[in-house]
Structure formats: C-alpha cells, structure tokens
C-alpha positions as CSV (number, residue, x, y, z in Angstrom):
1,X,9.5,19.6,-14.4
2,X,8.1,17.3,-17.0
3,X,9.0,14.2,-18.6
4,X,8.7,14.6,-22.5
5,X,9.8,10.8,-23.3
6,X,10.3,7.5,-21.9
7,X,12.6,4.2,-23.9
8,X,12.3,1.1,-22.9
9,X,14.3,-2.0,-24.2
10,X,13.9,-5.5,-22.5
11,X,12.4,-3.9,-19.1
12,X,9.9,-6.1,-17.7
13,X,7.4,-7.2,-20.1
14,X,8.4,-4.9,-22.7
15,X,10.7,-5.7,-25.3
16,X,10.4,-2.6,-27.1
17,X,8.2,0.9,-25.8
18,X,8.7,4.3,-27.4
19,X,6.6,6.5,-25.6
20,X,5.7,10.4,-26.1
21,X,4.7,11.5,-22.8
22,X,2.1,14.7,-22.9
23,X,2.3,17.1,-19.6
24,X,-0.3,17.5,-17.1
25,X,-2.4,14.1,-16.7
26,X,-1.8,11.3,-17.7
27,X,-4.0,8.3,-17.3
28,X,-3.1,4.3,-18.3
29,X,-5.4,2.2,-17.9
30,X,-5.6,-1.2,-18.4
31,X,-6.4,-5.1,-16.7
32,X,-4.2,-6.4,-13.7
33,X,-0.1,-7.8,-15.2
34,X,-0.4,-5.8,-18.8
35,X,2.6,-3.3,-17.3
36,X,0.5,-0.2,-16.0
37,X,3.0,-0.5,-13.0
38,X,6.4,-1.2,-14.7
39,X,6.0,2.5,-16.2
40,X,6.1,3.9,-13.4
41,X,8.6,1.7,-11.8
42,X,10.4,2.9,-14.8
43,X,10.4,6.4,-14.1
44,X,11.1,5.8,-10.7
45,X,13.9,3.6,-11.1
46,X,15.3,7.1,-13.8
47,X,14.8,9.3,-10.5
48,X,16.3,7.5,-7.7
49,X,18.6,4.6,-9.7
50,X,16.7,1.8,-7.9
51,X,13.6,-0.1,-7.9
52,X,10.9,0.0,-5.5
53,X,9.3,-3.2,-6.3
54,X,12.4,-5.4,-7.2
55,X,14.8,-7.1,-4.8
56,X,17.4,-8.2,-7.6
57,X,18.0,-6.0,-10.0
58,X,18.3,-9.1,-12.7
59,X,14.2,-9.0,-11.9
60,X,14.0,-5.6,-14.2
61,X,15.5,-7.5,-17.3
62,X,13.0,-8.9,-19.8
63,X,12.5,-12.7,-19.3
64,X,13.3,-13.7,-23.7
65,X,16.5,-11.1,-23.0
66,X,17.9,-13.2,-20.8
67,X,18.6,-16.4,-22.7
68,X,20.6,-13.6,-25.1
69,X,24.2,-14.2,-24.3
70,X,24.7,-10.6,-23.3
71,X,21.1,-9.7,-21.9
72,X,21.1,-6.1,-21.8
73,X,17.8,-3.7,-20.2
74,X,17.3,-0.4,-20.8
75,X,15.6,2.7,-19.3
76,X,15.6,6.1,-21.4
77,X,14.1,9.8,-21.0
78,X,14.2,12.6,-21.7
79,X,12.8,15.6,-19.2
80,X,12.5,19.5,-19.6
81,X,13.4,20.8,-15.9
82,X,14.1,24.8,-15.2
83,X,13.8,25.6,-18.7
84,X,16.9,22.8,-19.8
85,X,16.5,19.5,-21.6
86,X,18.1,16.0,-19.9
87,X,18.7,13.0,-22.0
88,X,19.1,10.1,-18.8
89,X,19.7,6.7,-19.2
90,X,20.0,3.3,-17.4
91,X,21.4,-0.1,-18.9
92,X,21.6,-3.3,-16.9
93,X,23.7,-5.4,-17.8
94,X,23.0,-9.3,-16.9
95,X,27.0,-10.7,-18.0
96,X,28.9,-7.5,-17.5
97,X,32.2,-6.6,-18.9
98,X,34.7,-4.9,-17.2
99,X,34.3,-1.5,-18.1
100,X,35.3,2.0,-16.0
101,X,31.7,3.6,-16.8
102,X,29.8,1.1,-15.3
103,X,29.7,0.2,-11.5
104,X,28.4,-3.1,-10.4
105,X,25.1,-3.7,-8.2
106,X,25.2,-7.4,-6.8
107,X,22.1,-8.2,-5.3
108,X,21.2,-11.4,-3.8
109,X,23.1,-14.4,-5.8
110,X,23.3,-12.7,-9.4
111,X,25.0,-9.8,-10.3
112,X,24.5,-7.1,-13.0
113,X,26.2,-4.1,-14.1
114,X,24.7,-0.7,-14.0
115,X,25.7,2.2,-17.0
116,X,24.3,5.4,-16.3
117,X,24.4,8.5,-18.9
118,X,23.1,12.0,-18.6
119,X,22.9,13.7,-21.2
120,X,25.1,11.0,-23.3
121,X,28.0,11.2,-20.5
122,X,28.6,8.3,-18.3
123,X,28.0,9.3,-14.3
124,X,27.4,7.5,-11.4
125,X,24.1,7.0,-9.1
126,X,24.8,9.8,-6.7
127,X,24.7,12.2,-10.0
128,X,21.5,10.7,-11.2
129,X,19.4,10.8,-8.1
130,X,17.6,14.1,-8.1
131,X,17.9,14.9,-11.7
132,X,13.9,14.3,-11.9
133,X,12.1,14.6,-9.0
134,X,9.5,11.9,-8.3
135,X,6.4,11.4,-5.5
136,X,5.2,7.7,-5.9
137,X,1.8,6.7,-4.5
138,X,0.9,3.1,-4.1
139,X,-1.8,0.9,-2.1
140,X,1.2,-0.2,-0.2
141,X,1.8,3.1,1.4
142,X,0.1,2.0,4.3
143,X,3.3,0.2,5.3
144,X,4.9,3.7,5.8
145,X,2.4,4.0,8.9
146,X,2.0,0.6,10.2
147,X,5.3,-1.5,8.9
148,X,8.7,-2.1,10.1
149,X,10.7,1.1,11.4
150,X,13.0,0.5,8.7
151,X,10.5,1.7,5.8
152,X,9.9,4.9,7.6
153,X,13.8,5.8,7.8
154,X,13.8,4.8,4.3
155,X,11.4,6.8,3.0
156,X,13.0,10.0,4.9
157,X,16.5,8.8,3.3
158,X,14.5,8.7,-0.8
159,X,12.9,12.0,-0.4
160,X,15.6,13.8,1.1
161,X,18.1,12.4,-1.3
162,X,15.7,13.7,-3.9
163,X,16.7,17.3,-2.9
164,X,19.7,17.2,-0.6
165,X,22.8,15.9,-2.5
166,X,25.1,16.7,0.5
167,X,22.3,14.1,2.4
168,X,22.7,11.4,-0.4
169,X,26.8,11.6,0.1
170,X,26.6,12.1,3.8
171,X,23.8,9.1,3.7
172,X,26.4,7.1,1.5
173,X,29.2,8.0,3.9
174,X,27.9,7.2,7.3
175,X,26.4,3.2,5.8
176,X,30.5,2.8,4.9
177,X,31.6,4.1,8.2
178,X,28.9,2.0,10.4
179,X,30.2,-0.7,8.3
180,X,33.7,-0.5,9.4
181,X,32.8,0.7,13.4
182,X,31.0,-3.2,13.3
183,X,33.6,-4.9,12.0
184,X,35.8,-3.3,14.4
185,X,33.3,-3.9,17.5
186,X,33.2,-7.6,16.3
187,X,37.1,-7.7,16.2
188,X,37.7,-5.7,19.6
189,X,34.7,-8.5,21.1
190,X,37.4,-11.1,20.0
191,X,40.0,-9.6,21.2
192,X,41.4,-9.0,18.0
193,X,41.6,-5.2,17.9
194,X,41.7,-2.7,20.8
195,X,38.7,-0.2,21.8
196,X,40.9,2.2,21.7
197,X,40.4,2.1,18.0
198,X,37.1,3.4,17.9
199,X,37.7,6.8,18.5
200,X,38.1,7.6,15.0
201,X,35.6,5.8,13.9
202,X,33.3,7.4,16.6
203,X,34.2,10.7,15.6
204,X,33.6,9.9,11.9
205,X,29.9,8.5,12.7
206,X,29.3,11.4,15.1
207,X,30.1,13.9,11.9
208,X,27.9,12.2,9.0
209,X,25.3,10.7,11.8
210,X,24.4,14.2,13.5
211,X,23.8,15.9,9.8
212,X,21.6,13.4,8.7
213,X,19.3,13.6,12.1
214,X,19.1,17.2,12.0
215,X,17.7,17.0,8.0
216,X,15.3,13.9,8.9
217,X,13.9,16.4,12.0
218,X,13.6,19.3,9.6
219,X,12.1,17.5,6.9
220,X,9.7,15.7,9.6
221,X,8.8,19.2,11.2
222,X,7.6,21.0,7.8
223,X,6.1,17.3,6.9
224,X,4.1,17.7,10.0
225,X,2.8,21.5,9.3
226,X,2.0,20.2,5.2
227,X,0.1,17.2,6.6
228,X,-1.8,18.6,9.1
229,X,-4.0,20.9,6.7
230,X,-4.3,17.9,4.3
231,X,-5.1,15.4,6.6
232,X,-8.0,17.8,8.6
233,X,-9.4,18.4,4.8
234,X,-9.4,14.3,4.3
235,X,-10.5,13.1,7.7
236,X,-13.2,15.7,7.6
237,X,-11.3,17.2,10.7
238,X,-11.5,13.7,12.8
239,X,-7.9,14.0,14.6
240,X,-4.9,16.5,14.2
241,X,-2.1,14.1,12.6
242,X,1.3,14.2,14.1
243,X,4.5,13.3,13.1
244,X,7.4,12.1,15.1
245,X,10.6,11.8,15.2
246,X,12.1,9.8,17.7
247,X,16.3,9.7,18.1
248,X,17.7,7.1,19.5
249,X,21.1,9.0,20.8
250,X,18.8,10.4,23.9
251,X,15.3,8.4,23.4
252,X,14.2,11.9,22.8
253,X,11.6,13.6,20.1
254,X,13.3,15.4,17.4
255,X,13.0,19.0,16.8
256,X,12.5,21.1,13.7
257,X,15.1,23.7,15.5
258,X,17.7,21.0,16.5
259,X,21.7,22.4,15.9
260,X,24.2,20.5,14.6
261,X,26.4,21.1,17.4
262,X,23.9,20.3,19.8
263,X,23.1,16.7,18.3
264,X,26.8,15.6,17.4
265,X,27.3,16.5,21.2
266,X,24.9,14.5,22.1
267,X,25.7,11.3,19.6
268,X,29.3,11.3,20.7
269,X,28.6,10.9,24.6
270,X,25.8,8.3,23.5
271,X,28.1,6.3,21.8
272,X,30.7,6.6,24.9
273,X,28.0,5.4,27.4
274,X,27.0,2.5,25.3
275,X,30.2,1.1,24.4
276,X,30.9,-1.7,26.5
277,X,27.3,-2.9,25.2
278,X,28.0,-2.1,21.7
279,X,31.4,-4.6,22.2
280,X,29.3,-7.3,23.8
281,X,26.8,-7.2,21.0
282,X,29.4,-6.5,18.0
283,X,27.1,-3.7,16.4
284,X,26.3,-0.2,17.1
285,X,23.1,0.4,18.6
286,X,22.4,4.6,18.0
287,X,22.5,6.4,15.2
288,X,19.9,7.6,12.4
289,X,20.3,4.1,11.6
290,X,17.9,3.1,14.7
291,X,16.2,6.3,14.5
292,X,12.0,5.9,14.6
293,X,9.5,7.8,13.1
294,X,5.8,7.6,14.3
295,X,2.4,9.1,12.8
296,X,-0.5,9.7,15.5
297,X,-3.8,11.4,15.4
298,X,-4.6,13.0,19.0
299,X,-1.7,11.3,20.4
300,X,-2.8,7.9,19.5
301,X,-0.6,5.9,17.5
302,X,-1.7,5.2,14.3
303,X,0.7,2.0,13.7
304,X,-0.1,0.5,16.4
305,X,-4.1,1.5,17.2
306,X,-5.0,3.4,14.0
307,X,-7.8,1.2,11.6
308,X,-6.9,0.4,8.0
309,X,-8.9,3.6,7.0
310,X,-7.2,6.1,9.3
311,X,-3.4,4.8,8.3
312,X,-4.5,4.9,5.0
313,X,-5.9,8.5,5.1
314,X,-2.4,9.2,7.1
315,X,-0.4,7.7,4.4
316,X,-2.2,9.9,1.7
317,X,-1.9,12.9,3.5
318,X,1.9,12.2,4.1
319,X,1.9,11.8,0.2
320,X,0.2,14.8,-0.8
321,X,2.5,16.5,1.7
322,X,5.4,15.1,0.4
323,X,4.5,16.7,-3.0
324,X,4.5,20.3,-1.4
325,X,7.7,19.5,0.5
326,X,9.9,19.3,-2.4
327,X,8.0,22.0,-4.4
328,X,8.8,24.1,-1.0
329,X,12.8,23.3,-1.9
330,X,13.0,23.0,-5.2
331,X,11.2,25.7,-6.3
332,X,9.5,22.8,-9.2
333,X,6.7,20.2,-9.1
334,X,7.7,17.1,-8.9
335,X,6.3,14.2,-11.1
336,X,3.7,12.4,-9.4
337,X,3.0,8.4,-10.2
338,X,0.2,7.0,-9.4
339,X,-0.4,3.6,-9.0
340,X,-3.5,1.9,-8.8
341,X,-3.9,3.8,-5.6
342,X,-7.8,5.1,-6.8
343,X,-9.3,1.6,-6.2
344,X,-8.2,1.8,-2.3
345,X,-10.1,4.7,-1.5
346,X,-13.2,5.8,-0.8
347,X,-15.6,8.4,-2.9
348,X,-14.4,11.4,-0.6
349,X,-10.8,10.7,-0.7
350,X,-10.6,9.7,-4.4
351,X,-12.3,12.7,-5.2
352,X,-9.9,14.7,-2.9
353,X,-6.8,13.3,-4.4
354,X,-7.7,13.8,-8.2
355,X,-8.7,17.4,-6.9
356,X,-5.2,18.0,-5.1
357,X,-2.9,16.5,-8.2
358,X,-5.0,18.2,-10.9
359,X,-2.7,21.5,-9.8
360,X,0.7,19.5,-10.7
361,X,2.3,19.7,-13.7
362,X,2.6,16.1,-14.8
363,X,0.6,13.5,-13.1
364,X,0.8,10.0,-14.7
365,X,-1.9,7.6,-13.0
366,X,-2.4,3.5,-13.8
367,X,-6.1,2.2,-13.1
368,X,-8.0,-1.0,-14.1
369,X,-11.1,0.8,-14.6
370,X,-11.9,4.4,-15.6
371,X,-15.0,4.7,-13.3
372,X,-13.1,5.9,-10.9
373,X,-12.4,8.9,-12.5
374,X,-15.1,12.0,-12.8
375,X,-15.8,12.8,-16.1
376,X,-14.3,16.0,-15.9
377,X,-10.9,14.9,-14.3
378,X,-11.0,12.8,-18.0
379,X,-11.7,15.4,-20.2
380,X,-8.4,17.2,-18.9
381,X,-6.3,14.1,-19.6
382,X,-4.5,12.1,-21.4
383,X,-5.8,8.5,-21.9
384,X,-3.6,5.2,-23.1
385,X,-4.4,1.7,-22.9
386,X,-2.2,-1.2,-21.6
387,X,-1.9,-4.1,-22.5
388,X,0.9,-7.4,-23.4
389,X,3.6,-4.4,-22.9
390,X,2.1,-2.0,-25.4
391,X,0.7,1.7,-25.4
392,X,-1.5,3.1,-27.2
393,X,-3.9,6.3,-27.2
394,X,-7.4,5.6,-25.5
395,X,-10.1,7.6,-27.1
396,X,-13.6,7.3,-25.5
C-alpha cells in the first residue's frame, strides 16, 4: 500500500501543493508552522474522512479561501493498494449547495459540506474509511495512556474501523440507537413515554453493543501479545506491558475468547438491572460507550503511576503494534505518518523506532532538524523541505 500522489487546494496553509510522493521513506523537514503537520493531517483526513487535529471542519479551509464567496478545500490522492490504482478525493465546502453527493458535517456553530469521490464516483464516509490504511504517531500519543477514557475507546473505534467495515456500520448504528434509548429515558423520566418502550430499543443496543465489545477485546488481546515483544525490546525488559480491557456490562476484564452470545447475554440483563437508574439519570450508563481500557507494566497502572518516560515508551510500543495489527488482517502495510514524534524520545528509542519502520513500505516522517536521523536511515530516504506551504526536494 503506497501513496503515489497527494493534491491539495486551499487546505491549511497551502493554496496550491502538487506532490509526487516516492515509496519507502519519506522525510520533511522543516522549522515549527511551515505545514510539515498539515500533510499528514492530509493523509489522514483521506484515510479516516476526519481530522485528528481540527474541531471544526471550517478549520481545514485556507484562511484567503474563505473570503471567496464559495470557499471550497480540497484533499486529492492517488494510492496503488493490492496491485489496483485509487483516485480519492475530499472537498469542503464552506457555503454548500444542496446537492445529493454531498452530505453535510456541522460542527460547532459553522457548517460545511463534505464531497467524497473514489475513483471519480461520489460515495459516502463509510466507503472511504479503509480505502488507505494509516498508523499516525504524534508527541500527543501519550494521551492514549494517561488521558480521558474517551481517547482510548476512540482510538480502538479508528483502528478497527480501518479494517472492519461491519465495525464502522455497527459503530455508526449503535451512536444512533444510544441516541434514541436517551431521548426515550429522558421522556419516560418525564413521564412522557412509558418504560415499556425500551424493550426495543434494549434489544437493538444489546445487538450492535455486544459486536463491538467482542472486536475491541479481540483487537485489545492480539494488541497485548504485539506490544509485549516491542515494549521488552524498548524498555530494555523493565516491566511486561499489559493491556486491558475493562467492560462496563459486568465490571469485568475483557477476553480475547469472549462469544457473542455470551456478551449480548450479559449486556441485556445489565441493562434490565440498571434501569430504574438509567430513568432517574436520563442516559444509559453501560455499553462500549463506557467501556475502559487500561495499559500497566507489572500490574501497575501506567495512567495513573507510570512517569512521562514509561507512558511514553507504552504509547510507542502500542504504535508500533498497531502497525503489525492491521498488517496481521490486511494482509498490507499500512502507511505510517510520523509526526515530529523523533524530538520526544530518547537516543535508544529514536534509534529503535527508525529501525522498526525502516521494514514498511511507505513511511513519511516531519522533523525540525535532521540530526535526529543516522546517517544511514538518510541515505535510504527521501528528503523535502517545508516551508510557507511549499515542497521541495532536499539534497544534502
């Protein structure tokens, strides 16, 4: 899998990019706000139809395009997977017209419209996601370990979504259906509805809920064995890393060899005993929704005890493993993006990471400052300066 070329038009700070992209590694390098970053965001944004880094999707679109009376942003590329070429394409739209190929993102007060094409036909999101696969590693990784619960769930939903389409329709599914079982809770707390109602909709979250907890254990169990060996190799064999996840149906750890049956069993008494709760409250309380995962080393918890340099070695390793993961059930190397993540880490790491993605088929890096490269990881690659939203090649 390989991305051959990448378009840009009013993203960010570039008005206009076209960009050859070579295979194997790629390196941009280039001071702090010239748009090392927004490439990748790019990319990632062509893999998963959504930005990592931007809360409104009017954010993407180039400041000077948006005093245009139709300020229009665009993401183009074209990739070689399994032997086939895709042509993919995104276009926000900042005053949309109503058009049936288009489907609307509203995202905070402003509103733009979203036009997705492969290969020249418009689709929707759920056919664009997994087209390419991506592995994006930042300095903010960290928060994976040691933030909010809800980046962990999160980043289980990307990757699997990545690979699994029935998990990106079943994911898609059960956020409609947990939005109608609150409404109703909220109406039945009012007396406005009746609890016998939410049978159906019980039955409906038990259905997409249970599939989706039985993937996130299964990914989280091979995630586990892939880390380990990574993290003993980093750590210089300092702990045995464990992932975790917890369900919050029966407070219990899941397992790699969970059954469908047996979790929707379990979901739909869950739901029965917390009902009355669920009313009083006006939202549902279990589900994958409120689902936890942990990291530890040695049974400590590394969000809660772990130093900045073990979470971060812990977030690397969970990385790296990531990679594997979806080679493992995709039978193709994803792309890995790397962004700016050399100046966090230490001589060993650094020099383990470069080692590890040297083996992957396309690699594209951003760094300030080429030092931390060894000279022969250089020689191998690619080199392009940024700088003011332009790229060129960077001979040394």
């Amino acid at each position: 899998m390989v991305l051959t070329y990448l378009s840009l038009a009013n993203f960010r700070n570039y008005t206009s990019l076209e960009l050859d992209l070579p295979s194997h590694l790629v390196v941009f390098q280039g001071e702090n706000a010239q748009g090392k970053s927004n490439l990748l965001e790019a990319i990632y944004i062509l893999a998963t139809s959504r930005s990592h880094r931007a809360s409104n999707e009017r954010e993407l679109i180039n400041w000077s395009a948006l005093k245009e009376e139709l300020p229009v942003c665009r993401i183009a590329a074209e990739a070689h997977r399994a032997g086939k070429k895709l042509r993919l394409e995104i276009a926000l739209m900042g005053k949309p017209n109503d058009s049936s190929s288009t489907e609307q993102s509203t995202t905070g007060a402003s509103t733009v419209q979203k036009r997705i094409r492969i290969n020249g036909t418009a689709k929707r999101a759920i056919d664009l996601i997994g087209q390419i696969n991506v592995v994006p590693f930042s300095a903010q990784d960290i928060n994976i370990i040691a933030g909010e619960p809800a980046l962990r769930r999160r980043y289980l939903d990307i990757t699997n979504s990545q690979i699994d389409r029935h998990y990106l329709r079943q994911l898609q599914r059960y956020q409609r259906i947990l939005w109608q079982r609150n409404r109703l809770l909220r109406l039945i707390a009012d007396n406005r509805a009746s609890p016998d109602e939410l049978l159906y909709w019980d039955q409906e979250l038990v259905q997409t809920g249970a599939y989706i907890t039985v993937q996130r254990e299964h990914m989280v169990t091979e995630l586990t064995r892939l880390a380990q060996v990574i993290h003993d190799e980093l750590s210089g064999g300092q702990g045995i890393l464990s992932l975790a996840y917890h369900r919050s149906i029966d407070k219990k750890k899941g397992a790699g060899d969970s059954r469908l049956e047996e979790i929707s069993t379990v979901f739909f008494q869950a739901l029965q005993t917390a009902r009355v709760k669920e009313i009083n409250q006006g939202m549902s309380l279990i589900g994958p929704h409120r689902d936890e995962l942990r990291f530890s080393t040695d049974d400590v918890d590394l969000g809660i005890y772990g130093s900045r340099g073990q979470q971060r070695t812990a977030a690397l390793s969970l990385k790296l493993a990531e990679a594997r993961f979806m080679l493992g059930k995709t039978g193709e190397q994803p792309i890995l993006l790397l962004d700016d993540v050399l100046s966090e880490l230490d001589a060993q790491r650094r020099s383990h990471l470069l080692h590890s993605v040297a083996e992957y088929q396309q690699v594209l890096i951003t760094a300030t400052d080429l030092d931390y490269f060894d000279p022969n990881f250089l020689k191998q690659a690619e080199l392009f300066m940024v700088s003011k939203g332009c790229v060129e090649p960077l001979h040394l």
